[in-house]
C-alpha positions as a Markdown table, in Angstrom:
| # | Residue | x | y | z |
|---|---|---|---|---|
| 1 | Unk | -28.7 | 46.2 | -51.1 |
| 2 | Unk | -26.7 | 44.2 | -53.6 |
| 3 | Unk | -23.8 | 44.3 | -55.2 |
| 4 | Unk | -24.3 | 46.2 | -58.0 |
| 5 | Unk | -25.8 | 48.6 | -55.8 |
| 6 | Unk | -22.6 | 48.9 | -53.9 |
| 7 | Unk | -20.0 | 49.4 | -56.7 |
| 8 | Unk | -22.4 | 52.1 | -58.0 |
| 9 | Unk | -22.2 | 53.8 | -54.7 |
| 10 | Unk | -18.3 | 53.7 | -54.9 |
| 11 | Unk | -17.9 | 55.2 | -58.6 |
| 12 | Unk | -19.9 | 57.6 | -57.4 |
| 13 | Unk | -17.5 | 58.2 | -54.6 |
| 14 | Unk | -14.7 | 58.1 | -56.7 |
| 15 | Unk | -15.9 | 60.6 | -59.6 |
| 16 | Unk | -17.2 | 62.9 | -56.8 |
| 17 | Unk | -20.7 | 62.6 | -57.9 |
| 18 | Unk | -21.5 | 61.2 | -54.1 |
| 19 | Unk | -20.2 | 64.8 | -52.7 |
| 20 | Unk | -22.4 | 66.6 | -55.4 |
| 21 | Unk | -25.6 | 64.8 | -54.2 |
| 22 | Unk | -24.6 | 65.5 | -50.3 |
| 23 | Unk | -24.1 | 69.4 | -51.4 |
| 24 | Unk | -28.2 | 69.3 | -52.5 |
| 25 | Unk | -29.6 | 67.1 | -50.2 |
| 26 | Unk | -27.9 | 69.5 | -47.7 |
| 27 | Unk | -29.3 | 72.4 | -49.5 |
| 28 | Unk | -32.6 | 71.3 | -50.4 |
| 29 | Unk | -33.5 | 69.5 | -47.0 |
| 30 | Unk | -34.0 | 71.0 | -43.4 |
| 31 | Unk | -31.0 | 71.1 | -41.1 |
| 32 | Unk | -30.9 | 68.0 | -39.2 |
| 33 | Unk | -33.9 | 66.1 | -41.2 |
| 34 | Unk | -31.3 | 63.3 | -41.8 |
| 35 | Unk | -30.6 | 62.7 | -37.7 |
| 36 | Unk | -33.9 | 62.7 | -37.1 |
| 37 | Unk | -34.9 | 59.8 | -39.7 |
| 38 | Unk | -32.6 | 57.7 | -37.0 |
| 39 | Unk | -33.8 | 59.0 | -34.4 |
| 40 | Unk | -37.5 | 58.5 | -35.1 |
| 41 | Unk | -36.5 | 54.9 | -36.4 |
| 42 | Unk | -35.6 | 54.4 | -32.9 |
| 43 | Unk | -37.6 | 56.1 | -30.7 |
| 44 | Unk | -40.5 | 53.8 | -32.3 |
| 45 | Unk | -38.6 | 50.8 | -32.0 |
| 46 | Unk | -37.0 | 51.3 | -27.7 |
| 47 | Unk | -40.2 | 50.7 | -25.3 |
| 48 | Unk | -40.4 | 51.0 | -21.3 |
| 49 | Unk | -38.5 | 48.6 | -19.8 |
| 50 | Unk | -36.3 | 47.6 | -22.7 |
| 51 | Unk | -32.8 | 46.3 | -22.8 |
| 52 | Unk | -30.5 | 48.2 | -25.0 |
| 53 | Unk | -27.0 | 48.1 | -26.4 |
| 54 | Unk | -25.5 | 51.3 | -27.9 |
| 55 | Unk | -22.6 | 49.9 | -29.5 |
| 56 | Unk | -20.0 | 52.8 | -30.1 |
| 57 | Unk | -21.6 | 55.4 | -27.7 |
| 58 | Unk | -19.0 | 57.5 | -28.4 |
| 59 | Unk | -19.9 | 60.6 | -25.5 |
| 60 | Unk | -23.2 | 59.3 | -25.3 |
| 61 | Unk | -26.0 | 61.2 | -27.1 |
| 62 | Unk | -28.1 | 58.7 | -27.9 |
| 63 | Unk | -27.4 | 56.6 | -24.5 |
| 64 | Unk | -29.0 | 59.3 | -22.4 |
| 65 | Unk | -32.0 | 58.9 | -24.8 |
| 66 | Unk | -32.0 | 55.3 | -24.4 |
| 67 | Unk | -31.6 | 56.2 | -20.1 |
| 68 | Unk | -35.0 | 58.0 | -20.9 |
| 69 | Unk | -37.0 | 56.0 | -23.1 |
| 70 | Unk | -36.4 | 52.9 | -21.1 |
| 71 | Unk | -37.1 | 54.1 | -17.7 |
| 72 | Unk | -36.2 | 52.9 | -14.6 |
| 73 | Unk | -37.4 | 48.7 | -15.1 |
| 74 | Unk | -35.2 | 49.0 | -18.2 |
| 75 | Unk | -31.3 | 48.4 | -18.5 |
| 76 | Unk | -29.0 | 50.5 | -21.3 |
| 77 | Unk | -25.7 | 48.9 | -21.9 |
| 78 | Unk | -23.1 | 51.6 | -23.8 |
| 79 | Unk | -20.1 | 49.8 | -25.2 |
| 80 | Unk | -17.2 | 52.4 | -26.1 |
| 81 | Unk | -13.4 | 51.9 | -26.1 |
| 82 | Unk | -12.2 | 55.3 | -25.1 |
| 83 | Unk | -12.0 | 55.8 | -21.8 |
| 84 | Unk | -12.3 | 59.4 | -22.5 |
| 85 | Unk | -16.0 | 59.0 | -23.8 |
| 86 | Unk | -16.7 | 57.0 | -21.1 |
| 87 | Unk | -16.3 | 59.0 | -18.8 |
| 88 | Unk | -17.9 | 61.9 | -21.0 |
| 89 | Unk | -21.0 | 59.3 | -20.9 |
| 90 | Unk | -21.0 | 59.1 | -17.5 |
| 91 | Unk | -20.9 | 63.1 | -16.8 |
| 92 | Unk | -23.8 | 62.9 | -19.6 |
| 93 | Unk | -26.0 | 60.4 | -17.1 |
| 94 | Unk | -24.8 | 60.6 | -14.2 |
| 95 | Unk | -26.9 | 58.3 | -10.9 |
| 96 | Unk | -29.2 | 56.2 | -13.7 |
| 97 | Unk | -29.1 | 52.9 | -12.1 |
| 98 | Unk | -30.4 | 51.0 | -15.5 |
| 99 | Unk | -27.3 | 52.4 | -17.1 |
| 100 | Unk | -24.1 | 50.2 | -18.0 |
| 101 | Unk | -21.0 | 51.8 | -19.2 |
| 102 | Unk | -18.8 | 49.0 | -20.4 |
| 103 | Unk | -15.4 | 50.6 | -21.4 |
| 104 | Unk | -14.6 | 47.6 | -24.3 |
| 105 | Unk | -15.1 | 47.5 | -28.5 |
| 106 | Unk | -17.3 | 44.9 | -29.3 |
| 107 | Unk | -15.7 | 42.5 | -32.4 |
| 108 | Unk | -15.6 | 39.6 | -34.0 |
| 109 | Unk | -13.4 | 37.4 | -30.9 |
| 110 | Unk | -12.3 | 38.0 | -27.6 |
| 111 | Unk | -8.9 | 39.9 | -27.7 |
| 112 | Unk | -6.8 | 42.6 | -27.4 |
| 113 | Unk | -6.4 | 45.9 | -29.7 |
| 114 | Unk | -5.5 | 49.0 | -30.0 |
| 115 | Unk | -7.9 | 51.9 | -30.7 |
| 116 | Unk | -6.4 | 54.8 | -33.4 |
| 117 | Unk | -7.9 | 58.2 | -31.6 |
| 118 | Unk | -7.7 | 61.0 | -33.1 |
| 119 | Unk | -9.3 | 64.9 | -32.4 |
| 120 | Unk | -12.6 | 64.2 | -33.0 |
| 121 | Unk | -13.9 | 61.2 | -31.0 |
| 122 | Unk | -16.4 | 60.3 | -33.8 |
| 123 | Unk | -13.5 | 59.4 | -35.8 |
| 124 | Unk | -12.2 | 56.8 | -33.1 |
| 125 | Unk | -11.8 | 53.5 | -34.8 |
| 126 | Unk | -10.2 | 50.0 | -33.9 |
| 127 | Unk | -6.8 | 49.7 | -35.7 |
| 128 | Unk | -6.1 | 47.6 | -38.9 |
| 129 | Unk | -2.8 | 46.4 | -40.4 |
| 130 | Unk | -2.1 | 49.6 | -41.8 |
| 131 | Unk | -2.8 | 51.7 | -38.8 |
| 132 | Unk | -1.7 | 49.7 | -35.9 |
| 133 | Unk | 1.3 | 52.0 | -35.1 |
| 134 | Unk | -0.6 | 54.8 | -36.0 |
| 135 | Unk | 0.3 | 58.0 | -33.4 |
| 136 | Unk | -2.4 | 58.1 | -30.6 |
| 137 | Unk | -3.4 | 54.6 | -30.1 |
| 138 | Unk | -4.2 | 52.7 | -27.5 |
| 139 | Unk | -4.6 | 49.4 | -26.0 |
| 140 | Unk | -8.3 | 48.2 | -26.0 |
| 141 | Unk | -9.9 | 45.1 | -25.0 |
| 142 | Unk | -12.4 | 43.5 | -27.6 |
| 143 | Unk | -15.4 | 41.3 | -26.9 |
| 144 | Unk | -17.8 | 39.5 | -28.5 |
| 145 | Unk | -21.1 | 40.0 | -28.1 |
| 146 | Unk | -22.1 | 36.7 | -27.5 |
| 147 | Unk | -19.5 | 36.8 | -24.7 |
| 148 | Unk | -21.3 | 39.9 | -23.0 |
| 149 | Unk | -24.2 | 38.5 | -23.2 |
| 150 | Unk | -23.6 | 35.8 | -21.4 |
| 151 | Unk | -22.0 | 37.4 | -19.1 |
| 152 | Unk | -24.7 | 40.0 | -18.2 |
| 153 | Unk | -27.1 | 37.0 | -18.6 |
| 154 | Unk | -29.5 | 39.4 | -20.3 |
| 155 | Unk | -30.6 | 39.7 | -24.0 |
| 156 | Unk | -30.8 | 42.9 | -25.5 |
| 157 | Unk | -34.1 | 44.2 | -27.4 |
| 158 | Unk | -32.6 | 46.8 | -29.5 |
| 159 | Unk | -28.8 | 47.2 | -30.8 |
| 160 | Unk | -27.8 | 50.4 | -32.1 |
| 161 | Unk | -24.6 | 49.7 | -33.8 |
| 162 | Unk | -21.6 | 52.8 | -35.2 |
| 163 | Unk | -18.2 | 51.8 | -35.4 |
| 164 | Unk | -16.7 | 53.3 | -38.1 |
| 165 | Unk | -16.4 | 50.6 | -40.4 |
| 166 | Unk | -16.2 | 47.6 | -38.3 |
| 167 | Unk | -19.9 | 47.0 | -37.9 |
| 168 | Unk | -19.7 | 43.3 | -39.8 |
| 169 | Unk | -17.1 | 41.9 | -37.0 |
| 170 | Unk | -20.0 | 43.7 | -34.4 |
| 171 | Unk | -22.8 | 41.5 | -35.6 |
| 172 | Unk | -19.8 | 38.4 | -36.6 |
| 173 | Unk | -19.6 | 38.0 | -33.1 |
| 174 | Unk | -23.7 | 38.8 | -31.9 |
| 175 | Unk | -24.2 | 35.6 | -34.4 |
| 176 | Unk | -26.0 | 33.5 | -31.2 |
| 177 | Unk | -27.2 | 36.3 | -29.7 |
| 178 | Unk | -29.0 | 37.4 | -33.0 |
| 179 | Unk | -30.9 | 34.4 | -33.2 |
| 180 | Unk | -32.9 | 35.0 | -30.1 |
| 181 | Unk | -36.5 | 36.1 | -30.9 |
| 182 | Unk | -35.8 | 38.6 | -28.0 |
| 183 | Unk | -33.6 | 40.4 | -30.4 |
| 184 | Unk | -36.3 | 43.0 | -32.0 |
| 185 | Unk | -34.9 | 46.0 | -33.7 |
| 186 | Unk | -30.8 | 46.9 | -34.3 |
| 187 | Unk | -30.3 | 49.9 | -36.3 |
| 188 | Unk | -26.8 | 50.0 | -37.9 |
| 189 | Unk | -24.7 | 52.6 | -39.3 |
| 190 | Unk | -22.8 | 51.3 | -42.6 |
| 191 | Unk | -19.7 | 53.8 | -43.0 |
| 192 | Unk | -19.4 | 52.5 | -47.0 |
| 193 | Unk | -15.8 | 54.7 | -47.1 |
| 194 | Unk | -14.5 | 53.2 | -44.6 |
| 195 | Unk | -15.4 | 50.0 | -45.2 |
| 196 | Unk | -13.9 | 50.1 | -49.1 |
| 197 | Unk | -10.7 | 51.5 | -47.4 |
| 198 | Unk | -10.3 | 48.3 | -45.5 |
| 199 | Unk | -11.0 | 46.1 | -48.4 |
| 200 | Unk | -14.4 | 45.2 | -47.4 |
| 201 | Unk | -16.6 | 46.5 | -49.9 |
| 202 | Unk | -19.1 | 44.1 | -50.2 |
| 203 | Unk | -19.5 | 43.9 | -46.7 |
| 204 | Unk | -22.6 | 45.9 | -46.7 |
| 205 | Unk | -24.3 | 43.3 | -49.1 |
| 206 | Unk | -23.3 | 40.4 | -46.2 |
| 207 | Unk | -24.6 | 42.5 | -43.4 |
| 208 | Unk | -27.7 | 42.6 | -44.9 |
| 209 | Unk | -27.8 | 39.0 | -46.1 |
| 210 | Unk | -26.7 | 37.7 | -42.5 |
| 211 | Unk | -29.5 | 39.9 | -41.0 |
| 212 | Unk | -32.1 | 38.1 | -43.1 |
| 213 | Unk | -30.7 | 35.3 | -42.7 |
| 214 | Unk | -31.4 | 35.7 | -38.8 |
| 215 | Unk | -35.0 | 36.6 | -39.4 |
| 216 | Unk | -35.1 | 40.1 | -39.6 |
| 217 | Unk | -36.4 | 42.1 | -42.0 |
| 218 | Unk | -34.7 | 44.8 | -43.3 |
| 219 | Unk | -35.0 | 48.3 | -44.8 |
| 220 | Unk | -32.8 | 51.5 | -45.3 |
| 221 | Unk | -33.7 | 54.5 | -43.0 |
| 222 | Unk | -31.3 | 56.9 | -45.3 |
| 223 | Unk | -28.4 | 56.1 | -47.5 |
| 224 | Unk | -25.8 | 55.2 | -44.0 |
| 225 | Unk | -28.5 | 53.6 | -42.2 |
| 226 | Unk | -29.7 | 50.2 | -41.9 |
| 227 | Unk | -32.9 | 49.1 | -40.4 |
| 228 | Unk | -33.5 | 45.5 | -39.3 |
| 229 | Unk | -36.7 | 44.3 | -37.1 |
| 230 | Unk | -38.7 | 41.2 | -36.4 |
């Protein structure tokens, strides 16, 4: 994707053309035929025995997926910041011995935040300037991924990556861990709205650069959804 690519996508946004196009791909494609293009994208990509990070599990839908493709010699790490979901994840799978629930946001440093929550848990999103005394947030801690990592002493095979718009600090702070050759697949969700709303439009066009950059090669599963494998 480049940049001209990106501004097109926000006029398009802006004049409501976007909306228009979502109305008759909904209308002309089967119901969940979108889902399924990430799902098959990943089922290909997680083997027996993998390690896997689901980063923003949210209640877990596609960790108990991950519990079952990699089996018991595999390990699946879910990263969410609401305690909530965690615990939601955990109902989900419960006595899986490969599974990790790590109750943190992964980002960019090693600090502390606040999460704004809100009705929907899919809408759960670290707090920027403007939100940071938002109603319903909470304190969360923030790691780099480099720093879990290191900690676990394990290198993850696949990354699945949605945060709501802070998937470039996600992979700012997976820079070392990126450049392992263990590193196969990460499959990212790129919320372009959200990211515009924080300033960050071109962000995008330097996810994609920095994935290349790490030697992966990378393609669009739909119009959210980016692809990245070595």
């Amino acid at each position: 994707m480049n940049p001209l690519q990106v501004k097109l996508r926000s006029l398009a946004r802006r004049t409501g053309v976007i909306g228009v196009i979502h109305l008759l791909r909904s209308r002309l494609r089967p119901e969940g035929k979108y889902e399924r293009r990430v799902h098959q994208a990943l089922a290909g990509a997680v083997r027996p025995g993998d390690i896997v990070w689901d980063v923003g599990a949210n209640v877990g839908v596609y960790t108990e997926l991950f519990c079952e493709w990699v089996g018991k010699d595999g390990l699946v790490v879910a990263f969410e910041p609401f305690a909530d979901s965690c615990a939601h994840i955990r109902e989900r799978v419960p006595d899986c011995a490969w599974l990790r629930v790590e109750n943190v946001a992964l980002g960019e440093t090693d600090a502390v935040g606040s999460l704004v929550t809100s009705a929907d848990s899919v809408e759960n999103h670290l707090a920027t300037d403007s939100s940071v005394d938002a109603a319903g947030s909470v304190a969360v801690t923030i790691c780099r991924g480099d720093t879990i990592c290191a900690r676990l002493g394990r290198t993850p095979n696949v990354v699945k990556v949605d945060v709501e718009g802070f998937e470039e600090e996600v992979l700012a702070g997976m820079a070392e861990t990126l450049t392992s050759p263990d590193v196969r697949t990460l499959l990212v969700e790129v919320h372009f709205n959200k990211l515009e709303q924080r300033g960050r439009a071109m962000a995008p066009v330097r996810i994609e650069r920095l994935l290349r950059g790490k030697g992966f090669r990378t393609r669009w599963v739909d119009a959210s959804h980016l692809f990245a494998t070595r």
